[in-house]
N, C-alpha and C positions, 0 to 999 in steps of 0.2 A: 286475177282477171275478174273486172266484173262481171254480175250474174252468173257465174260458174261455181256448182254446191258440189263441193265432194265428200261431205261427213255428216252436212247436217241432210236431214229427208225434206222431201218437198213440202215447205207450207201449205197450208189450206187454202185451196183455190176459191176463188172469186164466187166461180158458184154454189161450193159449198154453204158462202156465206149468204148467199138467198135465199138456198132452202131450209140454213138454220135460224134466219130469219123469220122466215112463214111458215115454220112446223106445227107450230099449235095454233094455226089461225083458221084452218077448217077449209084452205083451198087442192085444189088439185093443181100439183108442182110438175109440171113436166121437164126431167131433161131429155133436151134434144143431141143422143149421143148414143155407139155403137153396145154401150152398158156398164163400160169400164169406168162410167164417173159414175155414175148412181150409188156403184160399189163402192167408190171411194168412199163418196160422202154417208151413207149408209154404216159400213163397217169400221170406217177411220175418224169421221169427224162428226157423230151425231150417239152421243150417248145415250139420248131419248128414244134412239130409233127401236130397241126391242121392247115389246109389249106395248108399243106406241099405236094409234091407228089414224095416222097422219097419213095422209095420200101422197106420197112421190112416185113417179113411174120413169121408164126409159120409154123415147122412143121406138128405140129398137133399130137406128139408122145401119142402114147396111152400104156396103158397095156400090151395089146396082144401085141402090136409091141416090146417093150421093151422084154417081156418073150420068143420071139421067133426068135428074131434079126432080124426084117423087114428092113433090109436098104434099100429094094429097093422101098417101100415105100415112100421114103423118095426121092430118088433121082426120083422118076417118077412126085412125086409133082414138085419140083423144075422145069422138062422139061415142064411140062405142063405151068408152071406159063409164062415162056418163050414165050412160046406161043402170049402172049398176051403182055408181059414185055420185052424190049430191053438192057440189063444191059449192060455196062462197063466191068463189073465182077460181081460173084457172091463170096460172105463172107457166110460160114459156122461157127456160134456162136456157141457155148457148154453151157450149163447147166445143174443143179445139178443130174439130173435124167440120161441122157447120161453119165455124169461122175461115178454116180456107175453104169452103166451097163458096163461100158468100151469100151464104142462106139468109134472107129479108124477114127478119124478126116483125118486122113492124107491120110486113103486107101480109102474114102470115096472124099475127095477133088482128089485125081489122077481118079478115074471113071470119075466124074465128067470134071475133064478138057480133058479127051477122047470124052465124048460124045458131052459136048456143044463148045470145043473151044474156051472157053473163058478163061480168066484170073481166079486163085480160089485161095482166100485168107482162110486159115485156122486157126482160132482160138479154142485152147480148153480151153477155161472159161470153170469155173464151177460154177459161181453164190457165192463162198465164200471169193473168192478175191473182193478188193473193187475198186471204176470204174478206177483208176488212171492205175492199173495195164492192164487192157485189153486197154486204151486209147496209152497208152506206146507202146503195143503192137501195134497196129492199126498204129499207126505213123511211127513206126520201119518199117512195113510190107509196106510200102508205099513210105519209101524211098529207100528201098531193090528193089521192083518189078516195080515201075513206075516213077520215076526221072532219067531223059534220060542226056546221056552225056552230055556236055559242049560244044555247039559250037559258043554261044557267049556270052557277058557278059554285063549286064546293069550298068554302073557304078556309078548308083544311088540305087541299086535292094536293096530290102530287100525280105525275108520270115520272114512270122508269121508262127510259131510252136506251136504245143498246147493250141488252144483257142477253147476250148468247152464252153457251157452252165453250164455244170456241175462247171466248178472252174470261167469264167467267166462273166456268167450269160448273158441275153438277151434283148440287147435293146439299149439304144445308147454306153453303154462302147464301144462297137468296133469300132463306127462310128467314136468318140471324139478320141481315139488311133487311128484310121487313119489319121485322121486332124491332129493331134499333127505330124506326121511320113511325110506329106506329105508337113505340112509348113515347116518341118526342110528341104525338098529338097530333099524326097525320093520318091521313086517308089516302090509300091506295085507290088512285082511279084506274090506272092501267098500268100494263109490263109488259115493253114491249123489247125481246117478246116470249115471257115462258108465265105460261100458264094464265094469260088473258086471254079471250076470246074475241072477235072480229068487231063484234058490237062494241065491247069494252074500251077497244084502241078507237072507235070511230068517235067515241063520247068523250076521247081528251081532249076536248078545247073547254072540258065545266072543269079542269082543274085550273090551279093558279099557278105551279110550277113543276117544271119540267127539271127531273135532275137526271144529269148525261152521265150514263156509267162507261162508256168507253170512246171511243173515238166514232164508232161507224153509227152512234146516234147523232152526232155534232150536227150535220147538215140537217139531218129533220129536226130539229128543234131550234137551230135556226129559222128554216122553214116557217116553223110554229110561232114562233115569238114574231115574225114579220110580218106571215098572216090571219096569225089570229089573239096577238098582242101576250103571249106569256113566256114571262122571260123562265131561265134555267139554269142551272147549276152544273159544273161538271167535275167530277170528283168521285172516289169511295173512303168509307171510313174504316181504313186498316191504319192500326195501333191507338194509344191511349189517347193522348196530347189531340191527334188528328182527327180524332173521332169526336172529341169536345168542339172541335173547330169545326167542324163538315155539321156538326145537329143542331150548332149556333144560328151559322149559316141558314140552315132551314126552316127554324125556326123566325128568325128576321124577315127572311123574303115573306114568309107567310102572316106576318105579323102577328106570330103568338108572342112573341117579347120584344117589342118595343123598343125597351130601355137596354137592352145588352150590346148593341154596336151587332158590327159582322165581326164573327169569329176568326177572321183570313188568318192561315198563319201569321207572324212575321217576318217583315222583309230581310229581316238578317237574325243569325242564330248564333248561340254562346258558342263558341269556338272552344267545345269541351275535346272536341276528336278530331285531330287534325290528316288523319291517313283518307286517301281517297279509297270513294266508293264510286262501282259503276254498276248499275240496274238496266237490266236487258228486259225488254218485252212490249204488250200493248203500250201507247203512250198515257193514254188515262192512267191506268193501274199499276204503270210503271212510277210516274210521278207521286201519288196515292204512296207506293211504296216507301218513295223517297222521302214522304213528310213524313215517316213514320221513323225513318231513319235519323232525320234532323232534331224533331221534336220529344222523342222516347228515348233517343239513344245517344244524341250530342253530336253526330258528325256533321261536320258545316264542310264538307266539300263532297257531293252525289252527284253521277252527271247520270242522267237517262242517255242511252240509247237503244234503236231500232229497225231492224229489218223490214217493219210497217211504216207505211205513211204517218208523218209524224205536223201536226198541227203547228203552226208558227205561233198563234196565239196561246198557245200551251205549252212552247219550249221556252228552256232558260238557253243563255248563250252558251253554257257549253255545253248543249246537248247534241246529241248525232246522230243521222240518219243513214242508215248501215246499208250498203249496196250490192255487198258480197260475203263472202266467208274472210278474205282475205283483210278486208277493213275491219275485223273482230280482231284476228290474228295478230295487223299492225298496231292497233288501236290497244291492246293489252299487253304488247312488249313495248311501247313505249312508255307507259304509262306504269306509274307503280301504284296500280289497284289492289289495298291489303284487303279487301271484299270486293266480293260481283255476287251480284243476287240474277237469276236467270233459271230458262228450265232449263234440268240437266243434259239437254242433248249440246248445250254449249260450252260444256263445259269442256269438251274434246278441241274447243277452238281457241281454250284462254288458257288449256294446260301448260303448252309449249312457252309460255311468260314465265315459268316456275315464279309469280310475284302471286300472292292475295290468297285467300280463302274463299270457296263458293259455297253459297246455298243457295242449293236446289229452290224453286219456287214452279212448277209446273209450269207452262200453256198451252192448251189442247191444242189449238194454233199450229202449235209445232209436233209436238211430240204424241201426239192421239191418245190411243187407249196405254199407252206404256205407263202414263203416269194419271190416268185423270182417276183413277177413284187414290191416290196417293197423293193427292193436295195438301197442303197444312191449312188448318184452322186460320183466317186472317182477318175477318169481317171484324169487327172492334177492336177491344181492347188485347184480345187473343193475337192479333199480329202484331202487337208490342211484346210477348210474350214468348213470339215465336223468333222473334228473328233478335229478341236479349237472348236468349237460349243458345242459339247459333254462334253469335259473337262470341258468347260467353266457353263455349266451346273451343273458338277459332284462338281468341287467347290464351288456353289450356293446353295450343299446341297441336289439335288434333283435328284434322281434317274432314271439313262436312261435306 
């Protein structure tokens, strides 16, 4: 049946991904909701949250307010919070219980920017889209309201786009992706969004390219490139071969070499490993996986697929966009997949194929704090190391 989960847990909601979006951006995040999401997203889907002092709060919606349309309830807490809280801006979240009362985000956000003068960022999640879609959102809204003209131009700049916890997880991935971006001779103008600050995101349009690390940057740097002329890259550099190709790439756009061509994979691959592979996950970093598979390890048959929104400009023809638990279920007993690379919570849905070998591959996405400080090493040449390891295993007999 689709949309019916009975093994895996609920992915990370919509608005999770707004406010993992603007954690470190210095505004005040309100959700609008009885308490129950603030928790979510707090204890399940924001690793940064302890010792953090990012502003999210709850409304605090109650019953009676809900039966009788207290908004001004709502927006008095908000002044008061002020009080005390110095935002950038304030971000009004949506959730499930607003979305059937039919709470008006937008007549609610204009009060608000009358009475406090601030910038107000409005989102109506409803807690049933999943986090990719409110992240997209958050990015969009960020390149629309605060990325200031063009008045000059770093000609080594880059932006990072789309790097949360949720599809990147937390801890040195970032660091080792800066190192790799910084040996090749670039300049970090922003990172949107862990660990730049509000000024820092407003000042990318002085870089010269934009590179998309997951899917929910795509449309703002579209955006970007539309209007404010800088084109982008989308891609990460996990394993050897791929990682030569992604710093080539960067290297060209920016014209530190010239003379090397673009790095792009190849359109077709030595047919060293002919057993199919299926990689489960974001679709940026799921593909990202897959070149690492073709180019390090010799398999020429990988399909991606995903229970997220998956990009047409970024799929091959057989990749697939997963709608239930059941189309996992179908999609692995028919298929003789001798590897699936995915987080372990999927593994309970490709068991019943007795076909292939898994490695574990985390995404906070799904699986929260079960596995995110248990990530493998995969930013360069280490995830050619990680997942020969694995195979190298899987041929051995023994199960990862």
């Amino acid at each position: 049946m689709k949309g019916l989960y009975s093994i895996l847990p609920p992915f990370a909601p919509d608005y999770s991904g707004v406010c993992s979006a603007l954690f470190d951006l210095g505004g005040l995040v309100v959700i609008h909701d009885g308490g129950g999401c603030i928790g979510n997203f707090t204890a399940y889907d924001e690793p940064r949250w302890y010792g953090s002092t990012s502003a999210v709060m709850s409304s605090g919606l109650r019953e009676i307010d809900a039966v009788v349309g207290d908004d001004e309830k709502l927006l008095t807490k908000i002044e008061n919070a002020l009080t005390t809280i110095h935002p950038h801006f304030i971000a009004l979240v949506g959730s499930p219980a607003p979305m059937v009362i039919g709470t008006d985000f937008r007549a609610l956000g204009h009060i608000l920017s009358q009475r406090t003068e601030l910038p107000i960022l409005v989102f109506d999640t409803n807690g049933l889209n999943t986090y990719d879609h409110g992240a997209s959102d958050a990015f969009l809204e960020l390149a629309r309201r605060f990325v200031k003209p063009r008045l000059s131009t770093h000609e080594i700049g880059v932006n990072i786009i789309g790097l949360t916890p949720l599809d990147f997880g937390y801890g040195l991935h970032k660091e080792r992706f800066f190192t790799l971006l910084t040996n090749a001779g670039c300049r970090i103008v922003s990172c949107w969004a862990m660990g730049s600050s509000l000024d820092e995101i407003a000042a990318s349009a002085e870089a010269r390219l934009n590179i998309v690390v997951s899917r929910t940057g795509l449309a703002a740097a579209r955006f970007l490139e539309r209007e404010q002329g800088i084109p982008f890259l989308v891609g990460l550099p996990i394993g050897s071969k791929p990682t030569e190709h992604f710093i080539n790439d960067v290297r060209f756009l920016l014209d530190l070499d010239k003379t090397s061509g673009m790095g792009q994979p190849p359109s077709s691959f030595p047919v060293l490993d002919t057993r199919e592979v299926l990689v489960l996950g974001e679709q940026v970093t799921a593909n990202a996986v897959r070149n690492c598979l073709r180019l390090d390890l010799g398999f020429s048959r990988v399909t991606v697929a995903s229970f997220f929104d998956m990009d047409p400009w970024l799929s091959e023809e057989c990749d697939i966009r997963l709608e239930g638990e059941d189309d996992l279920i179908t999609l692995t007993q028919r298929h003789p997949y001798s590897v699936i690379v995915g987080d372990p919570l999927y593994r309970g849905l490709t068991a019943s194929s007795g076909k292939g070998q898994f490695i574990a591959f985390p995404h906070i996405a799904l699986s929260s704090r079960l596995y995110w400080d248990d990530g493998p090493s995969f930013i360069g040449p280490e995830g050619a190391w990680y997942f020969q390891e694995k195979v190298r295993t899987c041929a051995n007999g023994i199960r990862g």
